[in-house]
C-alpha positions as CSV (number, residue, x, y, z in Angstrom):
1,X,97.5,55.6,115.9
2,X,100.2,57.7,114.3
3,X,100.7,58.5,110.7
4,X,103.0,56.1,108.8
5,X,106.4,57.3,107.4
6,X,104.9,59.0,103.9
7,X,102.0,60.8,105.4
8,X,104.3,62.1,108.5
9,X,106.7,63.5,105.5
10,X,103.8,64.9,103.4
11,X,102.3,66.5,107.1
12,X,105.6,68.3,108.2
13,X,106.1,69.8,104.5
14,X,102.9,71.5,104.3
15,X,103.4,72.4,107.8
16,X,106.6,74.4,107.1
17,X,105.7,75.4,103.5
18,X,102.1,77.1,104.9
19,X,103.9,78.2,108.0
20,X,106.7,80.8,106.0
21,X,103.5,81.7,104.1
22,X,101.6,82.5,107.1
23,X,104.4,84.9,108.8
24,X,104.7,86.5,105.0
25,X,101.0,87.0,104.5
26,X,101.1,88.3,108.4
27,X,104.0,90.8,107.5
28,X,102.3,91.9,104.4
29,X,99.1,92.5,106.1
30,X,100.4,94.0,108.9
31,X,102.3,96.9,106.9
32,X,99.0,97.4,104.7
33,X,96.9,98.5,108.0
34,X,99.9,100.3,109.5
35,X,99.8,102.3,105.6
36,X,96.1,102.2,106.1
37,X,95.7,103.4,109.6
38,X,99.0,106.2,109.9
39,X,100.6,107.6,107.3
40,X,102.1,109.7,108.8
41,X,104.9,107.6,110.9
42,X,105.4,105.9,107.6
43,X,106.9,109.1,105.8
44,X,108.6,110.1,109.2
45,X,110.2,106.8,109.1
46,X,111.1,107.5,105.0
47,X,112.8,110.7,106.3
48,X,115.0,109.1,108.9
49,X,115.8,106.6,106.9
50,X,117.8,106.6,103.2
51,X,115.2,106.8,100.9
52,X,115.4,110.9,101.0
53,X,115.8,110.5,96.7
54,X,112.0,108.2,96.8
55,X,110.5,111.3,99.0
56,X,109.0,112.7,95.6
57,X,106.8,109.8,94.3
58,X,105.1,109.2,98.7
59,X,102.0,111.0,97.9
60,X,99.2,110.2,100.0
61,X,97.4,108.7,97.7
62,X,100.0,106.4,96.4
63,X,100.3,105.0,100.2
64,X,96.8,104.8,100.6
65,X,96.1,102.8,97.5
66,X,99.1,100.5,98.0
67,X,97.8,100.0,101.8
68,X,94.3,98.8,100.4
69,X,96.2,96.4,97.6
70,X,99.0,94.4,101.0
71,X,95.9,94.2,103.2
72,X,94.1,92.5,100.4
73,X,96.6,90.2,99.2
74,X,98.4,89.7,102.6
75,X,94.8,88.9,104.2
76,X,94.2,86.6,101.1
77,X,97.7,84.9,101.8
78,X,97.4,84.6,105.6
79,X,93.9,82.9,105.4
80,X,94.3,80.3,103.0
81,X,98.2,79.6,104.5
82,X,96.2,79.3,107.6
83,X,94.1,77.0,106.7
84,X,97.0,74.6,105.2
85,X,99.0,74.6,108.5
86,X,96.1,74.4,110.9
87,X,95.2,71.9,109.1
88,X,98.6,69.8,109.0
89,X,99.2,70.2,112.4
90,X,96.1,69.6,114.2
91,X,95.1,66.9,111.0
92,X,91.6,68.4,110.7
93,X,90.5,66.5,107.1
94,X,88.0,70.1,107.5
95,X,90.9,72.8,107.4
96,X,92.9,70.4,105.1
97,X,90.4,70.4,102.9
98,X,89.2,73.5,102.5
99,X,93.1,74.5,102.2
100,X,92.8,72.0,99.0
101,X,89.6,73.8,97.6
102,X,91.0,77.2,98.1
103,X,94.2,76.2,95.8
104,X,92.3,74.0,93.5
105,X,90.1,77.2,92.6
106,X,93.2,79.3,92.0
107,X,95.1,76.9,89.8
108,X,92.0,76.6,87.8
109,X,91.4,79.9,87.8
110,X,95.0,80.2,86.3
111,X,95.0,77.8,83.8
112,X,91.5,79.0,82.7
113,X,93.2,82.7,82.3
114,X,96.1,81.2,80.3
115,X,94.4,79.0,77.9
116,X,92.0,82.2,77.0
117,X,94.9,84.4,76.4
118,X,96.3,81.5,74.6
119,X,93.2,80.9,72.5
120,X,92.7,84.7,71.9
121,X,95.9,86.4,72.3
122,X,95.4,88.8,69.9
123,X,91.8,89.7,71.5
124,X,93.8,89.7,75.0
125,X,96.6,92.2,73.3
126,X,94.1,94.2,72.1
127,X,92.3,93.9,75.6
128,X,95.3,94.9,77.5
129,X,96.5,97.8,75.1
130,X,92.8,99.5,75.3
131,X,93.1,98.6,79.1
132,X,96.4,100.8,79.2
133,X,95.5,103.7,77.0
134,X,91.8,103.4,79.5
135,X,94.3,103.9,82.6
136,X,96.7,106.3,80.9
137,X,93.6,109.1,80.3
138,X,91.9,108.5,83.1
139,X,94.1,108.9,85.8
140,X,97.7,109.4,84.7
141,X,98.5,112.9,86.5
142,X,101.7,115.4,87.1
143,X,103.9,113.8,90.6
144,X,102.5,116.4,92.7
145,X,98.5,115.1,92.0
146,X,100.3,111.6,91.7
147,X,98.0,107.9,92.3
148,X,99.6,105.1,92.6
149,X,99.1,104.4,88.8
150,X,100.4,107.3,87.9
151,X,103.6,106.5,89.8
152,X,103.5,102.9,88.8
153,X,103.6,104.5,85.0
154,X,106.5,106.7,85.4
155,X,108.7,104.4,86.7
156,X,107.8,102.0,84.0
157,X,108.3,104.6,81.7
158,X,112.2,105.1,82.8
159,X,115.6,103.1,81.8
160,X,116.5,101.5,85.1
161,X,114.7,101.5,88.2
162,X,117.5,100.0,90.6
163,X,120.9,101.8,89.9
164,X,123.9,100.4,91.8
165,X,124.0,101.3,95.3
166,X,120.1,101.4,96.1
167,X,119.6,101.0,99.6
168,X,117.4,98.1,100.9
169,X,114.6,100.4,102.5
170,X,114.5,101.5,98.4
171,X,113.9,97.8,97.9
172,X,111.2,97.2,99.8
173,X,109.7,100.8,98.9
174,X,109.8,100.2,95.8
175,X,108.6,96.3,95.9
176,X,105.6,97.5,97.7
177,X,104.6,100.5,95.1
178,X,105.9,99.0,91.9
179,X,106.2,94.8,91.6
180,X,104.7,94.8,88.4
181,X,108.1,97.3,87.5
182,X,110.3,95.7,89.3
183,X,109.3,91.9,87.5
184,X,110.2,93.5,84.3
185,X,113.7,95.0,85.9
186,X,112.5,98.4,84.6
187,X,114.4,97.9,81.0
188,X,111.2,99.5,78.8
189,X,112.5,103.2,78.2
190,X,109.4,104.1,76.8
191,X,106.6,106.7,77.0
192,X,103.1,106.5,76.9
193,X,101.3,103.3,75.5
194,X,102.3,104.2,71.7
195,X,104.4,107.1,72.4
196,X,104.1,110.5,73.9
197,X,101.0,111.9,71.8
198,X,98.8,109.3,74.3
199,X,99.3,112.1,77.4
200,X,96.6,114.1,75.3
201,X,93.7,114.4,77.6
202,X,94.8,113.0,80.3
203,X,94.5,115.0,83.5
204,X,98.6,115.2,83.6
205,X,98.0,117.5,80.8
206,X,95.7,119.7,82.5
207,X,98.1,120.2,85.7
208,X,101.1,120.2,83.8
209,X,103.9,123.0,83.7
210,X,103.2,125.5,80.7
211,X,105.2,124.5,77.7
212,X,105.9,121.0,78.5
213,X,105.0,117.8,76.1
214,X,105.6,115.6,77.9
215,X,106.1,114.3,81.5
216,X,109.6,114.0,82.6
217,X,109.5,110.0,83.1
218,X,109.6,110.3,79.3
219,X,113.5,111.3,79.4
220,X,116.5,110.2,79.5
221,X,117.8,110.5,83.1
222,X,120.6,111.4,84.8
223,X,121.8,110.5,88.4
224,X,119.9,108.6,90.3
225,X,117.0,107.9,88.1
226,X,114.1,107.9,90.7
227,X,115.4,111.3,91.3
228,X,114.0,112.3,87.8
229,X,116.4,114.9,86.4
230,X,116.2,114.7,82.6
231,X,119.9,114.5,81.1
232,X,118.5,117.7,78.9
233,X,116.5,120.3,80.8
234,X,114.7,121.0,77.4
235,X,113.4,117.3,77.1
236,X,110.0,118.2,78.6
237,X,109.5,120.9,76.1
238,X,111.7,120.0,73.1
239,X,111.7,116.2,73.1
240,X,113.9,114.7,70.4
241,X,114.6,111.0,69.9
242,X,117.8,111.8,71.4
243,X,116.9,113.3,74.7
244,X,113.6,111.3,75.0
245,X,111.7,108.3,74.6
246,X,108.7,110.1,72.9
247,X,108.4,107.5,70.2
248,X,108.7,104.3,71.9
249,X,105.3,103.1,73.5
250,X,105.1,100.8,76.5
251,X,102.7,98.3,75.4
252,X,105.5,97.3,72.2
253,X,108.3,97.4,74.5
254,X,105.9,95.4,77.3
255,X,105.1,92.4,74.4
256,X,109.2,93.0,73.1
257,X,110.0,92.3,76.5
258,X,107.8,89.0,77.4
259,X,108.8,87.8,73.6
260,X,112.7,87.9,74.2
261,X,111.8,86.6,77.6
262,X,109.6,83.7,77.1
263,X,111.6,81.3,78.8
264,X,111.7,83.1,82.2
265,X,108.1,83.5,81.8
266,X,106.9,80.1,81.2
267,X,109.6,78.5,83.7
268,X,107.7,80.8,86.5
269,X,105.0,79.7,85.3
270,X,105.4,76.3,85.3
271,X,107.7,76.3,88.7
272,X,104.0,77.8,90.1
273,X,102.1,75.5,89.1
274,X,103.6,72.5,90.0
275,X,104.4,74.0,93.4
276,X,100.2,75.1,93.5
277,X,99.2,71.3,92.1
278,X,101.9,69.6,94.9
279,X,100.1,71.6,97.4
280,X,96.2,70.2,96.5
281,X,97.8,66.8,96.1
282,X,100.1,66.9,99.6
283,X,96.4,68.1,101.1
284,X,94.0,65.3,99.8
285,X,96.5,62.3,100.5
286,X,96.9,63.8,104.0
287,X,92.9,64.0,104.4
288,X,93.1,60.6,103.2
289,X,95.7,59.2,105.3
290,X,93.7,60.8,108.0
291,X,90.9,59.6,107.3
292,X,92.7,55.8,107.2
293,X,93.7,56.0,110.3
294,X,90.6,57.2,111.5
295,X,89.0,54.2,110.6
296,X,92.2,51.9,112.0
């Protein structure tokens, strides 16, 4: 017996909702094990392509690390979109269900995460901050020993990372590398996690060029600012307050930033959610309706 009008409705949503998911988390999953498996037709393709100014910040390791992070989340994504469009197609009340489960967890999982920063935000500041600085000295290095945190940290660290004119293979380069950056639209000008004093000990520090203070991400640009080419060639070894960032740290301009942007933040948030909760409710009354007219 077919489904009646609301469950047909409710079965053809989740069908096309799970099934742009599916091809995403495919895409995404398919680029991480390409990054994973040969690097090296990635950077020919880089070369061929106009993303000649991004060539500095493709280390190796940067790729490889950012491989590892899309085939996690893209395999995450494709299995659990999977599930939801298997499930609506071929009404299995098992695949539907387990679809339901899977998002139930992660909504609660969110909500659990919220209300503790909520309940303790100045014990999740603190968290984050000694989280930063942790990152920062461990692994923050010059671009030529450069990790994918260390890349991720200098283009946080300059003014704008999208000038006018960027080319869509920058884009995607860049929304692969750097999405936590490119959320914030790159607007923190800032250096270190209080200011430039924090590169101290940090391995960037042992590599670095004799004489310098700081790393160039800490200047004022010029040009094309993923190029890196400080406005004052002396920045690196005499940074002022007007050549350089070196007094403005990250994490104030980070909390500045979500502050004067609460609204954004909170409408994503909720836009999420509801769009999370509509998906474990679309799931159950299709399991149910399933199940109704199993029994018919």
């Amino acid at each position: 017996m077919p489904l009646d009008c609301g469950a047909t409705v409710v079965k053809y949503v989740l069908c096309l909702f799970n099934f742009a998911l599916f091809w995403g988390g495919a895409a995404v999953l398919g680029i991480g094990i390409w990054l994973a498996a040969d690097q090296s037709s990635f950077l020919t393709l880089i070369k061929f392509t106009q993303a000649e100014n991004v060539q500095n910040l493709v280390q190796p390791a940067v790729i490889t690390q950012s491989a590892y992070l899309l085939i996690a989340a893209g395999a995450f994504i494709f299995i659990v979109s999977f599930l939801g469009y298997c499930g609506a197609v071929k009404e299995s009340r098992v695949l539907l269900g387990l679809y339901g489960a899977f998002v139930f967890v992660i909504v609660a999982l969110e909500i659990t995460a919220g209300s503790l920063a909520a309940t303790y935000q100045q014990e999740a500041e603190k968290e984050i901050k000694t989280y930063m600085m942790t990152a920062l000295k461990d692994h923050y290095n010059t671009q030529q020993e450069a990790d994918a945190l260390t890349t991720s940290w200098n283009l946080m660290q300059v003014r704008q990372i999208f000038p006018r004119g960027v080319s869509f293979t920058n884009f995607v380069f860049f929304l692969f590398f750097s999405f936590f950056v490119v959320w914030i639209k790159g607007q923190l000008s800032c250096c270190g996690v209080n200011n430039f004093t924090d590169f101290a000990g940090t391995p960037w520090m042992k590599n670095r060029t004799s004489g310098h203070l700081l790393p160039v991400s800490c200047c004022k640009l010029r040009g094309k600012l993923i190029d890196f080419q400080p406005e004052d060639q002396r920045c690196m070894t005499s940074p002022t307050d007007d050549n350089s960032y070196r007094m403005k740290g990250c994490y104030s301009r980070i909390i500045e930033y979500f502050h004067s942007h609460m609204e954004i933040v909170i409408g994503v948030g909720v836009g999420l959610g509801v769009t999370q909760i509509l998906g474990i409710v679309f799931a159950f009354c299709l399991c149910q309706a399933i199940d109704n007219d199993f029994i018919k």
